[in-house]
N, C-alpha and C positions, 0 to 999 in steps of 0.2 A: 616447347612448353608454352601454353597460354598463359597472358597476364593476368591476374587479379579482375574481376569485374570495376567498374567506377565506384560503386557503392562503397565496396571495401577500402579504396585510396584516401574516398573521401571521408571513413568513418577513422582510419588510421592518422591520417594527417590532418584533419580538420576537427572532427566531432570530436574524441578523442583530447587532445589537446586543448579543444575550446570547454571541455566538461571538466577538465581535470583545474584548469583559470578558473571556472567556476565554485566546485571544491572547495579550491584551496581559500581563495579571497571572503565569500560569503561562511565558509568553513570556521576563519578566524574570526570572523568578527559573530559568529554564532559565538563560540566561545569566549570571547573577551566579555560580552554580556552576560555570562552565565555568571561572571565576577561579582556583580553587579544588580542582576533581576534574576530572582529563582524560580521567578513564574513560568520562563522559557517561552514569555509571549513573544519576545522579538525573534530568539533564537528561531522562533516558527516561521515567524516571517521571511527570514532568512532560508529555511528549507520552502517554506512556499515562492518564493523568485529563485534559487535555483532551480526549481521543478520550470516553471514558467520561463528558465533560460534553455533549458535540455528540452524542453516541445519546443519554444518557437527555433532556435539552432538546428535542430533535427528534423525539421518540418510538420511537425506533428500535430494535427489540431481534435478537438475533444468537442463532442456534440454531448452535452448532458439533458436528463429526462426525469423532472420528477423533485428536484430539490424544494419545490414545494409541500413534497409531504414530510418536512422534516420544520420541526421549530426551532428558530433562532436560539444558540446561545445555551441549549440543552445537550446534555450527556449523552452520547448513544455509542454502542458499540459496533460499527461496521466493520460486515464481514462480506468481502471479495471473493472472486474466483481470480485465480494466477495464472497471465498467460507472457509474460513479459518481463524483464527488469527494468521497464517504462510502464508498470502498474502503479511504483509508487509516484514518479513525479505527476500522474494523467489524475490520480485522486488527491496528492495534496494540493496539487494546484486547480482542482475542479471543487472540493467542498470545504466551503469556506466556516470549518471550525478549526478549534486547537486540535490535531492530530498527535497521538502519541503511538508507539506501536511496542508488540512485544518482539523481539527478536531474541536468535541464537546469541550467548556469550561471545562467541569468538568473533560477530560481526563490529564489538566494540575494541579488534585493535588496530582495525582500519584508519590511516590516516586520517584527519578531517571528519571524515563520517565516522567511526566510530567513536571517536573524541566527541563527535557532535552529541550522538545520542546517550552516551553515559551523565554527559553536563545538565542534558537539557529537557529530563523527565522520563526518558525511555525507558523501557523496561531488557535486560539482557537477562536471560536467561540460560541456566547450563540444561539443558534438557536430559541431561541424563543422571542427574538431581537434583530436578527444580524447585525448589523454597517455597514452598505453597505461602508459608507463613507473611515472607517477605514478597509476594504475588500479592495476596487482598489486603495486605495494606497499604501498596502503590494502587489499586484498586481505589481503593477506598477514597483515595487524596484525588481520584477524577471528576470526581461529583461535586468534589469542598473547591474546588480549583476550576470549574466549568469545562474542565477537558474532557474529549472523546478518544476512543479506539481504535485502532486498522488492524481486522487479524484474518490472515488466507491460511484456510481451516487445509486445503488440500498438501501444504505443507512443502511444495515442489512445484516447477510451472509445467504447466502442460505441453507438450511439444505441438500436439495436432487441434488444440482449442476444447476438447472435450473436458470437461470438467468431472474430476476424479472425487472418489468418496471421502466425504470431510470426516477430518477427525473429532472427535467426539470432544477430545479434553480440549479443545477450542472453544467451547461455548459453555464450560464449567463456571468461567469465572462469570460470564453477563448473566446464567442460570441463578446462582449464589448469592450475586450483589441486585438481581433484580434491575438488573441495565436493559433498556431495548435494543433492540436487535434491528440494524439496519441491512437487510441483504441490497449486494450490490452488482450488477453485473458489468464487466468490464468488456469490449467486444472489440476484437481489430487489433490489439495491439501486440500481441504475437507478427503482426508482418511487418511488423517497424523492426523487430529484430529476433529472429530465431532464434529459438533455444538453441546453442553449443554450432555457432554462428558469431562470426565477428563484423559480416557487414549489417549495418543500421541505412532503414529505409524512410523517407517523409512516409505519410499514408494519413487516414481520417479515422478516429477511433475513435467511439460511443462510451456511454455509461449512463448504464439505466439502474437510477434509486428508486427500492422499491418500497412499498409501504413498511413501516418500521410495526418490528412483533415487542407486546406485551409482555414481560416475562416475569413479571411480579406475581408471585403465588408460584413459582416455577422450583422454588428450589428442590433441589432432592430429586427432579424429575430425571430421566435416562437421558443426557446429553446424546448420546446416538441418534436415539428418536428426533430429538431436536433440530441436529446434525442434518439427518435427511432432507428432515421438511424444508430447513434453508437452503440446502440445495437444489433443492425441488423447482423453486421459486428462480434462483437464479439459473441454472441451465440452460432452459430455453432458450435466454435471449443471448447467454455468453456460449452460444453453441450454435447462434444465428447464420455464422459467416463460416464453420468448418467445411463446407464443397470446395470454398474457396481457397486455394491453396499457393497461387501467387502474390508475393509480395506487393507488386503494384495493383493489385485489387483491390486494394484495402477502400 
């Protein structure tokens, strides 16, 4: 019987362990400040240097494109393609606003991280009766608070890089509140670590920000429609690399 690849040793004995230190330590001290500031500005910072400790540990570096068309210090809602569980640290550590994101319920009984984001402005959600009501009024508090959005409309990561049909009630809420819409394309970072895969690889992963959509006057418009045309936008270039199917090509 063959050994384990190196990849795998090093992501079991090293990555692994050096993420979990990570976690834990910027973990608590998110939380000891939530005591304290309700704004969740540090607690961010805190999730942006763990982001920034799991790339540079993991070897992972981020070429970005485009943060020029976005204005400092303003509200937008960015919407991703999923190709990775290194989507989130490659975007909060690549765009430099307050990040908040919606997630499932159950991912707040996760040590550390799910404690992180119930304290510290996230949104948990039970998708299988989501509180619309208690939805746009955490909405609401992103615009009076300067914070932005991260939501991956496809719902699941892609295995092979193809980006899958967004869902619709993803862009209800920026539809509604009249938030722009930043599509994002994420590219590469599926070979840093396959989906239903344990070993984690270094590699060079991109992110191209693309001009941010108007959506004021939108409301009541068919999020589908919406839906597509962000898609539309992002594919291309988050569908750039799918020939390539070796890890170290990244």
């Amino acid at each position: 019987m063959s050994l384990p690849p190196f990849h795998w040793w090093r992501t079991v004995f090293y990555l692994i362990p050096a993420i979990s230190l990570y976690t834990i330590v910027l973990g608590t001290l998110s939380l000891g400040s939530s005591l304290f500031e309700k704004s969740g500005y540090f607690a961010h910072w805190c999730a942006r240097t763990w982001s920034r400790l799991i790339l540079k540990t993991t070897g992972v570096t981020v070429d970005v494109k485009g943060l020029e068309r976005l204005v400092p210090g303003k509200t937008y809602v960015f919407v991703a393609n999923h190709q990775s569980i290194y989507d989130i640290p490659i975007l909060f550590w690549s765009l430099p606003y307050q990040l908040r994101i919606i997630a499932k319920e159950s991912l707040g009984n996760f040590p550390f991280l799910g404690w992180h984001l119930r304290r510290t402005g996230h949104m948990l959600v039970d998708r299988s009766r989501p509180d619309r009501a208690k939805i746009f009024g955490w909405a609401s508090r992103l615009t009076s608070n300067g914070l932005s959005l991260i939501v991956f409309p496809e719902g699941t990561r892609s295995r092979d890089g193809r980006v899958a049909r967004f869902k619709g009630g993803s862009f209800y809420l920026a539809l509604e509140a009249g938030l722009p819409v930043v599509p994002l394309s994420v590219i590469g970072s599926r070979h840093v670590m396959l989906k239903g895969r344990l070993a984690t690889y270094p590699g060079h992963t991109r992110l191209v920000v693309h001009e941010p959509i108007d959506t004021s006057g939108l409301s009541g418009a068919d999020a589908r429609d919406f839906a597509e045309r962000v898609r539309a936008i992002i594919a291309p270039d988050a569908e750039s690399d799918c020939s390539t199917d070796s890890a170290s090509a990244v």
